[in-house]
N, C-alpha and C positions, 0 to 999 in steps of 0.2 A: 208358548208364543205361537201366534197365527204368521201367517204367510208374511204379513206387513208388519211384524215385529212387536205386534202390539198383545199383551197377555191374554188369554182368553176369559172369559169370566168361568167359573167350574160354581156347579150346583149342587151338593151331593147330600142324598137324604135318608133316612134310617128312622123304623119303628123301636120304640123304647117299650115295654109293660111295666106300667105303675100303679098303685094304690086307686089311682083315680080311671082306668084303663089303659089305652094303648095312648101316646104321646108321638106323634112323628114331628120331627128335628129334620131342619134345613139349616147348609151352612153354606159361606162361600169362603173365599181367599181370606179376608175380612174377619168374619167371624161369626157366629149362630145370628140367623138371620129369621126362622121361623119358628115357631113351636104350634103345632095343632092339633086339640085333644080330638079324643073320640074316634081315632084316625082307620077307621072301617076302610074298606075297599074304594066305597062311593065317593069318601069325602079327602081320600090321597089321591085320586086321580082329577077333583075339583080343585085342590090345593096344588098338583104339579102342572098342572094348565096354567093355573094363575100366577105360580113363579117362573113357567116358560115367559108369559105375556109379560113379567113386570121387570123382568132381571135380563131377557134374550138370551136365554140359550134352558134346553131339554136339562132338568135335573137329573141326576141320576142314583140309583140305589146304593148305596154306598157304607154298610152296615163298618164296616172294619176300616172308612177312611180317614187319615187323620185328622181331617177337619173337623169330625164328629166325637173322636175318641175321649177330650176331656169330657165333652157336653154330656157324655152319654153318662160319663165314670160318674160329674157333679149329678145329672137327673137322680140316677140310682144310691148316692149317698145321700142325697138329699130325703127321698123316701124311705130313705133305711132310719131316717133320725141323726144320720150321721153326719151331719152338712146344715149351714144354717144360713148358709151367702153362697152369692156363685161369683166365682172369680172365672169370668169369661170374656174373649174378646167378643163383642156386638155390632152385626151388620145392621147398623139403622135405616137401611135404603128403603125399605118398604113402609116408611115412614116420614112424617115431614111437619114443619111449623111446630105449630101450641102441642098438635098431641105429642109429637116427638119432645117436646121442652115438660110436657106433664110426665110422660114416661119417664124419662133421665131423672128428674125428680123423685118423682118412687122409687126407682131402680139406687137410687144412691141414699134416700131420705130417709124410708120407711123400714125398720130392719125387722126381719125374724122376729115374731113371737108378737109384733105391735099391729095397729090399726091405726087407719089415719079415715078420717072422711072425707068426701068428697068437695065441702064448702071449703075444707083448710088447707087440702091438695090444692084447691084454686087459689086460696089466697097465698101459697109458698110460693106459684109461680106470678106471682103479681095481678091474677085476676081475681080479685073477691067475688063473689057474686058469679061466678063461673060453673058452678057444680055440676050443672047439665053440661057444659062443655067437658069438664072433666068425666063424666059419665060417657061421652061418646069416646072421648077417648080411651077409656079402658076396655070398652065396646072395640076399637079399632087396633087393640096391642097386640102385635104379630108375636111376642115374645111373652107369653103368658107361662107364669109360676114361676120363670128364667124372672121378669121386671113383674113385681109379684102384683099386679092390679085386684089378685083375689084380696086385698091387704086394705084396701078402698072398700066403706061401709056410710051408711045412712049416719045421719047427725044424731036421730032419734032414738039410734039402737037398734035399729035392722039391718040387716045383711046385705043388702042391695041385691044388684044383680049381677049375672056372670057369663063368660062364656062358654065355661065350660059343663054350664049347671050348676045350679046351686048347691046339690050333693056332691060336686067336685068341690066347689069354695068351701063345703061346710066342713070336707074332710079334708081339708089344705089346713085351713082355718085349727083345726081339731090335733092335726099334725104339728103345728107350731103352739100349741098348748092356748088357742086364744078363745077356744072353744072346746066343751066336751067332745069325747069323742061320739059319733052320731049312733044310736043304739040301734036304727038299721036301717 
């Protein structure tokens, strides 16, 4: 509690190493609110700027907080093979409208080991003819491999795109058995 009784928001954030490289995890009261691969020097201190500005208040480093404890335990089972769902609670703040109603969608529609495309992601949320919107939004998912948008594929039988490289999709992709595994 602050001075005026009112809770503080708490930001607390922690590096994971994964199959696909480093993972850094944000959580709040709430629940895992960020995921961001490739989480180098440059682009944790890009990502803790940007959850200072969107959340008001300094994140903090927080390897052993409980906030992050399941997140961490589900990331690491998950890459082990051993986890196939995340059963977590989800801060959707940094989210809003159609992408937030597309994500929720994935997040609860699309399970382990399936693909869905882009055209029928839009028409599950009542936008047929939506796909490029659905494409931004999976472009805009703060909660990536956690609401699995790597799971989102072209209608044609390509891969689409990603954020976190397509050699991360392809070995996400490869880990849930939807794809060989990438020979290198």
């Amino acid at each position: 509690m602050d001075s005026h009784g009112q809770d503080e928001q708490q930001v607390v954030w922690a590096v994971v190493g994964t199959g696909i490289g480093p993972l850094m995890l944000a959580a709040t009261r709430a629940g895992l609110v960020n995921v961001v691969f490739h989480a180098t020097d440059a682009v944790r201190e890009r990502t803790l700027e940007r959850l200072a500005a969107r959340l008001g208040t300094e994140p903090v480093e927080a390897l052993d907080s409980p906030l992050l404890a399941e997140a961490i335990r589900q990331i690491e089972a998950y890459f082990a093979g051993e986890r196939h769902d995340f059963d977590l609670p989800l801060d959707w703040s940094l989210i809003s409208g159609f992408n937030r109603q597309v994500l929720r969608e994935l997040a609860s529609g699309v399970p382990y080991g399936t693909v869905v495309g882009y055209g029928d992601l839009a028409g599950r949320v009542g936008q047929p003819g939506g796909a490029q919107a659905v494409g931004a939004a999976m472009g805009s998912n703060p909660l990536p491999v956690v609401v699995p948008c790597h799971r989102v594929v072209e209608s044609d039988g390509g891969i689409g795109g990603f954020g976190g490289g397509l050699e991360a999709k392809r070995k996400l992709l490869a880990l849930e058995g939807v794809l060989p595994e990438p020979l290198f």
